[in-house]
N, C-alpha and C positions, 0 to 999 in steps of 0.2 A: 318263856311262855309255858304254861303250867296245861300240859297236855288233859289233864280229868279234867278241866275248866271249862273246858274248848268244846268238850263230849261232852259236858252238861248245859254247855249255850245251846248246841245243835238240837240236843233234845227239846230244849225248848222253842227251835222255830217250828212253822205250823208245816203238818206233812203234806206231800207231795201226792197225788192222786192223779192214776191215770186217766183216762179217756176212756168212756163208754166203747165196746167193742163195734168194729164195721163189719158186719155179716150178715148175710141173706140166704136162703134155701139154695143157690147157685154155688156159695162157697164150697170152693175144693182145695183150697189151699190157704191155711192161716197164715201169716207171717206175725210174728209173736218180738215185740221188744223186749227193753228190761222194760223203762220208763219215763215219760215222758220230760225232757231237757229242758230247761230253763226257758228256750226260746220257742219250742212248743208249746208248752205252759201258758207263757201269755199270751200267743200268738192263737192260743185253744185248735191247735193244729197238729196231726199226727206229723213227724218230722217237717216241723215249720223253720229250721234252722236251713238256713237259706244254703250254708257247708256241706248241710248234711247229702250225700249223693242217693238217697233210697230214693226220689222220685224220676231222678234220671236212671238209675237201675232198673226200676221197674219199667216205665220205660222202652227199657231194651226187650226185658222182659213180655210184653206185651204185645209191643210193637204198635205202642200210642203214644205219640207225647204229648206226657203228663206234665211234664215243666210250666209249661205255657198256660196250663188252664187255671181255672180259679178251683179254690179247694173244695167244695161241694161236686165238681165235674169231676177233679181228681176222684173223688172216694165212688161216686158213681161209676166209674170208667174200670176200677178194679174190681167193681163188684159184677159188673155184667164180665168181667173176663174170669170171674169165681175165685178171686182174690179177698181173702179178707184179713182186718189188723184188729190185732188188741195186745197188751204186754201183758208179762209174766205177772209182775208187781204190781196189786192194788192201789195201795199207798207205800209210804216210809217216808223215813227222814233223810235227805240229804241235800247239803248242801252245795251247790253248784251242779251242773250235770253228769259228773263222770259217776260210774255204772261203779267204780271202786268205791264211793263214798256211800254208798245204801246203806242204812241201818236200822234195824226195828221195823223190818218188812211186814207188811201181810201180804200173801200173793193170793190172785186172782182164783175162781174157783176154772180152771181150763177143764176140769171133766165135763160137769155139768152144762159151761157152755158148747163142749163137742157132742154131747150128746142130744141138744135141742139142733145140731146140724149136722147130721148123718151125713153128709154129701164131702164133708172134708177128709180129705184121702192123705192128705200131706200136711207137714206142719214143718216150715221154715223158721228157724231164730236168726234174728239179726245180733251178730253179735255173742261173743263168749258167755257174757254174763246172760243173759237171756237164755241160750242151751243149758246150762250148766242148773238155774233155780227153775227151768221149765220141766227141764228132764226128772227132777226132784219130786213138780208138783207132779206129773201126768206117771211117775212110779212105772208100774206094771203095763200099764194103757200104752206107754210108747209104741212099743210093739203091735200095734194096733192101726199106727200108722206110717207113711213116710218120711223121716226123719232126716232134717236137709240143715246143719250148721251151716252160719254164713258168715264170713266176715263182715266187722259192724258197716254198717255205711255211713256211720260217724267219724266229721273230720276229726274226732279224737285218738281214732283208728288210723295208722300210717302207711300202709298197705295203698298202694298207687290206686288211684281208680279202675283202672288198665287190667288190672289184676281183681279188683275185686268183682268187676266187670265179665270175670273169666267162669268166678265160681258162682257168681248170680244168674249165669243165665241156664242152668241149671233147670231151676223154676221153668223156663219156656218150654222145657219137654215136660214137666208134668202137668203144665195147660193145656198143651195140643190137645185137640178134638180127638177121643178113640176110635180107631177105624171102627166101622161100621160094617 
């Protein structure tokens, strides 16, 4: 099998394009993917892949369960708790979901959007690929904010739930209400 072949069929499927971001004037903590998965995609659902553990994580997170609900209450339910999503990546090409096959990216503009929401104190990435092309685009800005790698909550990801369970809840101290 003739490997430039293969890189020139991919170029030719059509790209892949994330989701409009979920933010409101309450967000204080972004949680940033690469890109949206094959079963999100059709599903037009932020991690729709039923595998995927980021709504049970959040979740814990929260201290709401989100599992249960329908996805418009999901996206609500994290916005009143100043949670918000949107990925690193615009578009690209790749085929199937894993975060290793991205190619011919454009990413997202993440300044521009932090800066129509002053209120985000934090920024989470789910995920290596996601820290790694986020930290890229936001440059000199990181610094600006608090800076939380996360293991993916993609069953792509091997890492027991148990454990990524440990490093996710994290997030729940940067929620908590500031004493007053």
């Amino acid at each position: 099998m003739n490997t430039l072949s293969n890189i020139d069929a991919e170029d030719q499927l059509p790209r892949k394009r994330c989701f409009a971001p979920v933010v409101d004037a309450r967000t204080r903590l972004l949680v940033l993917g690469s890109l949206p998965g094959e079963k999100s995609l059709a599903l037009q659902e932020y991690y729709g892949n039923r595998q995927n553990r980021f709504w049970f994580l959040m979740s814990e997170v929260t201290g709401v369960e989100l599992v249960p609900l329908d996805y418009p209450a999901r996206l609500q339910t994290l916005l009143e708790h100043g949670v918000g999503l949107w990925d690193v990546v615009a578009e690209a090409h790749r085929p199937g979901s894993l975060d290793s096959r991205i190619r011919d990216r454009d990413d997202n503009d993440l300044l521009a959007l932090l800066a129509r929401f002053p209120n985000v104190m934090a920024i989470a990435f789910n995920g290596g690929t996601a820290a790694r092309l986020g930290l890229k685009v936001l440059g000199e800005h990181a610094s600006n904010y608090q800076i939380v790698p996360l293991p993916s909550s993609s069953p792509a990801y091997t890492l027991s739930p148990a454990e990524k369970l440990l490093q996710w809840r994290v997030l729940a101290r940067i929620l908590d209400p500031v004493p007053g």
